[in-house]
N, C-alpha and C positions, 0 to 999 in steps of 0.2 A: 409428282410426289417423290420418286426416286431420285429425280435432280436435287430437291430437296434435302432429303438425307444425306446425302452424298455432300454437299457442301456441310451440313451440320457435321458430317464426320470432319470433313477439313478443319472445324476447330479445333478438335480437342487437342491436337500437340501444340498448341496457342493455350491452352489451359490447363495442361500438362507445364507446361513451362513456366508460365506464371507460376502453381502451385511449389515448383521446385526453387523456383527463384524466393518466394517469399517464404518457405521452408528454411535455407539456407540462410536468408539474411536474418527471421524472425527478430523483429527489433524490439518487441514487448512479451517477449520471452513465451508465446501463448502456445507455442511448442514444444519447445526444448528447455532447460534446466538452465538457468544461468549460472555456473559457478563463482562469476563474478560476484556477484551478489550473497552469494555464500559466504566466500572469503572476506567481504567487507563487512561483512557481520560475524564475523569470527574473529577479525584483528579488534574491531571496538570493544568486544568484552575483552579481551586480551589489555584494554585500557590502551591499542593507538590509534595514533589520529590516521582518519586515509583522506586522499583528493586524489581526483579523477579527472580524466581529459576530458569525459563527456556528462554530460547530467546523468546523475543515478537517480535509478526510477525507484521513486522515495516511494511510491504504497508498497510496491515489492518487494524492497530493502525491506521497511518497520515491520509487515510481518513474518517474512523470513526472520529478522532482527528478535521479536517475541517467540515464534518458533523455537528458536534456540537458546533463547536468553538465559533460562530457567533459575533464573534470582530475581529476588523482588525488591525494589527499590521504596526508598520510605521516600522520596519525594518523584514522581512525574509533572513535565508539562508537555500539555499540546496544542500545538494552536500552527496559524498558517507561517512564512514566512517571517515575520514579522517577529517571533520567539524564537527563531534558531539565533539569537545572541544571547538565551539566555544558557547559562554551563552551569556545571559544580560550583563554579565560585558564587554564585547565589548563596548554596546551600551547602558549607564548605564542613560540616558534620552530619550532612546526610549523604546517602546513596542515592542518586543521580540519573535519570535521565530522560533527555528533551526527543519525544515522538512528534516532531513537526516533520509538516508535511508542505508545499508551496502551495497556495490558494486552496489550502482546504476548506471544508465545508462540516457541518456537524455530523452529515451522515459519518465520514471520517472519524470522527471521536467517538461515535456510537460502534463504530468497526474495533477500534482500537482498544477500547475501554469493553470489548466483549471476550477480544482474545487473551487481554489481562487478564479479564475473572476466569476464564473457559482454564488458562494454566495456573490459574491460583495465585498470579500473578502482580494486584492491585497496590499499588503503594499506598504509603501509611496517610499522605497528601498527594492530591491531584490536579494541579490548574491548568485551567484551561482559559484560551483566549477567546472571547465569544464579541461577535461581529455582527452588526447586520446582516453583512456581505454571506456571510456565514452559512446565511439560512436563506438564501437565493441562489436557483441552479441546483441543488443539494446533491441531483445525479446526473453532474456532469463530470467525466473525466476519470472517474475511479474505475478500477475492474471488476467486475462482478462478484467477484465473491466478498469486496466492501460491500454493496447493496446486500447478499445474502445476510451475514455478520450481523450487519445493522437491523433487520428485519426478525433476526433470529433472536437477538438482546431484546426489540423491543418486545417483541414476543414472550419471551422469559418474563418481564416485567410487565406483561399482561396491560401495557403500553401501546397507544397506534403511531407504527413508524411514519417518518415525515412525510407529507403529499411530495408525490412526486409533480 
């Protein structure tokens, strides 16, 4: 038994290690603050364009992006990939803007469309792209506090959110 322990102790600087490795690199921010993602949501209201070397982690960016927006636009869309071609120039006398997200799902629209009204946020028009695909998988791939969001709208609308 004590030979036991004694090897179980030789792990932990094996898991001490890991914990500091993945600490440092934390690549979905579940740790630390991204400023990145701050500042890219701060030049877009500022009205410029950014691009990145690396994919921006688009649920992170939109509500950070709402977090801070604190103007309400008379036209949103949302939808997956597939609408990030749509701009202002659609809507070239309204205020503007496309919360797509890549391969979203409607849980997604239920998250976004909560943090809208949560800041008072909802524009005057809303479209959304709606998929089959859409409503298959529904909680895969978003972080948690989309499934919250989503659960907590449908909740307010006294609605039952989507089967998992």
């Amino acid at each position: 038994m004590k030979r036991f322990l004694l090897k179980l102790l030789g792990l932990i600087p094996f898991f001490l290690i890991i914990g500091a490795v993945n600490y440092s690199i934390d690549s979905k921010n579940y740790i630390t603050e991204n400023e990145q993602l701050n500042e890219a949501a701060e030049q877009i209201m500022a009205g410029k364009l950014i691009a990145t070397r690396e994919r921006l982690l688009q649920h992170d960016f939109v509500k950070r992006y709402i977090d801070r927006r604190g103007k309400k636009d008379e036209v949103n869309v949302m939808g997956s990939s597939k609408c990030m071609v749509i701009d202002s120039s659609f809507f070239p006398r309204s205020s503007f803007f496309n919360y797509y997200v890549s391969n979203s799902s409607f849980v997604e629209y239920l998250a976004i469309t909560y943090w809208l009204d949560e800041k008072d946020l909802l524009p005057d028009t809303l479209i959304m792209e709606l998929s089959l695909s859409q409503f298959h998988n529904m909680y895969t791939g978003q972080p948690e506090y989309y499934y919250d969001a989503c659960k907590t709208f449908c909740n307010q609308l006294n609605i039952p959110p989507p089967d998992m």
